[in-house]
C-alpha angles and dihedrals in degrees: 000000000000093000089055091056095056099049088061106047088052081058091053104048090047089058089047086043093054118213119281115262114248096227079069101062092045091057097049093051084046087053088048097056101031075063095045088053100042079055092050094047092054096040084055091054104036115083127203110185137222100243129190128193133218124180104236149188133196124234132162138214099262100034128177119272117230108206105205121188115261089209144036107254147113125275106243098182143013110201099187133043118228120279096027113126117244134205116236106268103025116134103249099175140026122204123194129272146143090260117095099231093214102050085051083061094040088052085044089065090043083055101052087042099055092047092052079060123114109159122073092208075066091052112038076059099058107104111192122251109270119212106029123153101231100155102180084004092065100088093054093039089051095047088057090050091057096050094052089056092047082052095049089051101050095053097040097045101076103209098127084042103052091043087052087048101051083045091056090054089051087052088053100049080045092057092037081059107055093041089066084044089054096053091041090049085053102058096036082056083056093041082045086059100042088048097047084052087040084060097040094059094049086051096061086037085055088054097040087051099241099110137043128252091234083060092050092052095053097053080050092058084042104063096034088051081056105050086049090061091052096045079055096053091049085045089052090052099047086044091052095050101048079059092053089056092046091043088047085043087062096050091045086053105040094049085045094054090037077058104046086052106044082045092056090043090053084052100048086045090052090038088055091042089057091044089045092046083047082065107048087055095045090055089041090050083059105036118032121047106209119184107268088214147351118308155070126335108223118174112214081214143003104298122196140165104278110035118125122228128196112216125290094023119145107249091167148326133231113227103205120242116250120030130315096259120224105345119221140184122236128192150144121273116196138123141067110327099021093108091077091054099108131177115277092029111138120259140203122196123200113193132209106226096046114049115235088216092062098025110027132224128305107241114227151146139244101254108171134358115193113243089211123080122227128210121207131161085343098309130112124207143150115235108248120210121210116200105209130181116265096230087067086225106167123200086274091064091242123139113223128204112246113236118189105262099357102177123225147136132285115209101187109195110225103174132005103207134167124250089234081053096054090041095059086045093061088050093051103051082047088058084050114052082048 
């Protein structure tokens, strides 16, 4: 009977026990949800945001310029410490090269000089620099020199000149000419007269009697002999003239033609002077690095004549005169959850190079986010701009120095929830799915 047994000393300790009083129970489960809603209130205070991240760097909008070579090849001169301040368009650095620097400036001038010219007398007179180093410039300079000799040539020579001016004797001796048979066609119109008068008169003595008709007939021969001369002499004119015209026809051609070439010489001269100064700037572009604008000349590291540079190395970069300007954050916005960033949204930067922890976050806004996707390596983002104050004054209340292109990382609120929000939410979506 051990079960028995049992059963009656529970009952036993439960009378010694005694049962719990009700007004215990009720405070505990007062306690419990005083504590459940202590927990609700504060879940419902407390905010926990939707934060996405965007690796950033700052620029500004006068940034500074990093000039980079365009060949490989050795700095041969430096022409400015660093430091020293710099107009826009001043040639900063030299690299080696089988071109004389200054020859190619000395060729630039008898460029410039060549195209201001108009006359040909000016140009057939320009004699082309001797002695430049050119190296791989050397075959269309000395195509230009030899167009400028051919036109020399051409317009010193004299040929078209000597041959206008033959033609133009001829002329003369043409006019000359004319002007005896002139006077000789004037008086054999007179003796034509005289002889046609001379016939009349026979013809009414013939029929008075009084002359013979032999007489008559060879007043007759006379005066017709007479008329055929003077039809030769105006035959002789009109021959003559018709020689002039041909003779004038020539010149007009020959000076025309003498133009046109000489034309066509002058263009392929200009034509040469603008490849030629292609060229130039083409071989500046590569080999000299000049300030694109006003500023200040920093070296990343220590320059000096000699060192060689790969393409596309930094040799300096130009800090613009004046201030920055409004300084901004870019970065790539791409991944899940980066269809809910907006303009205006708030913004903290943390950047690299001073630690958010010591120094705090840099408060900003969504300003811009592109509208056109970009693809690069395979990934496609929108560019995201960040508007930041221009003092650079982080949460911590501390101001921090700008540096060109500091990286750092964009955390772009999206939604600032509560956690008794986001709790309702996972029950809901669980509501939901079943």
């Amino acid at each position: 009977m051990p079960s028995r047994a049992s059963f009656d000393e529970q009952q036993e300790i439960q009378q010694i026990i005694g049962a719990m009083p009700s007004r215990i129970w009720y405070r505990g489960i007062l306690i419990v949800l005083a504590v459940i809603a202590c927990l609700l209130v504060i879940a419902h205070f407390v905010r926990y945001p939707d934060v996405i991240e965007v690796p950033v760097i700052l620029v500004a909008e006068n940034p500074s310029v990093e000039m980079v070579s365009e060949v490989d090849a050795v700095l041969e001169t430096i022409l400015f410490t660093e430091g020293a301040k710099v107009k826009k368009n001043e040639i900063v650095a030299v690299f080696s090269s089988s071109v004389n620097p200054e020859d190619i400036s000395y060729l630039e001038l008898f460029l410039q000089g060549l195209e201001s010219i108009t006359e040909p007398a000016e140009m057939a007179s320009a004699v082309f620099p001797a002695g430049l180093q050119l190296g791989h410039l050397q075959g269309e300079s000395g195509h230009l020199e030899m167009l400028l000799k051919q036109f020399s040539d051409q317009y010193f020579s004299g040929f078209v000149g000597q041959q206008v001016a033959a033609l133009k004797t001829d002329q003369s001796l043409v006019e000359k000419l004319n002007a005896s048979l002139q006077q000789q066609l004037e008086k054999l119109e007179e003796e034509v007269g005289l002889a046609a008068k001379n016939y009349k008169d026979y013809q009414e003595l013939f029929k008075e009697g009084a002359a013979s008709e032999v007489e008559k007939d060879a007043a007759q021969t006379a005066w017709l002999g007479l008329q055929r001369l003077l039809e030769s002499k105006r035959s002789e004119i009109i021959h003559n003239n018709l020689d002039y015209s041909q003779i004038n026809n020539r010149i007009m051609m020959l000076q025309q033609a003498d133009q046109t070439s000489w034309q066509e010489n002058l263009r392929q001269i200009r034509k040469q002077c603008s490849v030629l100064s292609g060229q130039i700037e083409a071989w500046k572009n590569l080999y000299q690095l000049t300030a694109p604008m006003d500023g200040k000349l920093v070296f990343a590291e220590r320059r000096s004549p000699g060192q060689y540079f790969t393409k596309g190395s930094a040799v300096f970069s130009i800090i613009p005169e004046g201030k920055a300007g409004q300084i901004i954050a870019i970065g790539k916005l791409s991944g899940a959850g980066t269809g809910k960033v907006e303009k205006d949204l708030k913004t903290f930067i943390r950047l690299t190079a001073f630690p958010y922890k010591e120094f705090g976050e840099l408060i900003g806004k969504v300003g811009k986010i592109a509208e056109a996707p970009v693809v690069e390596n395979g990934v496609t983002y929108n560019e995201l701009t960040v508007e930041l104050p221009d003092s650079l004054k982080t949460n911590f209340g501390r101001i921090l120095n700008y540096r060109q292109n500091m990286p750092g990382l964009a955390r772009v609120v999206t939604e600032d929830k509560s956690v008794l929000g986001r709790l309702f939410e996972v029950f809901y979506f669980k509501g939901k799915r079943i």
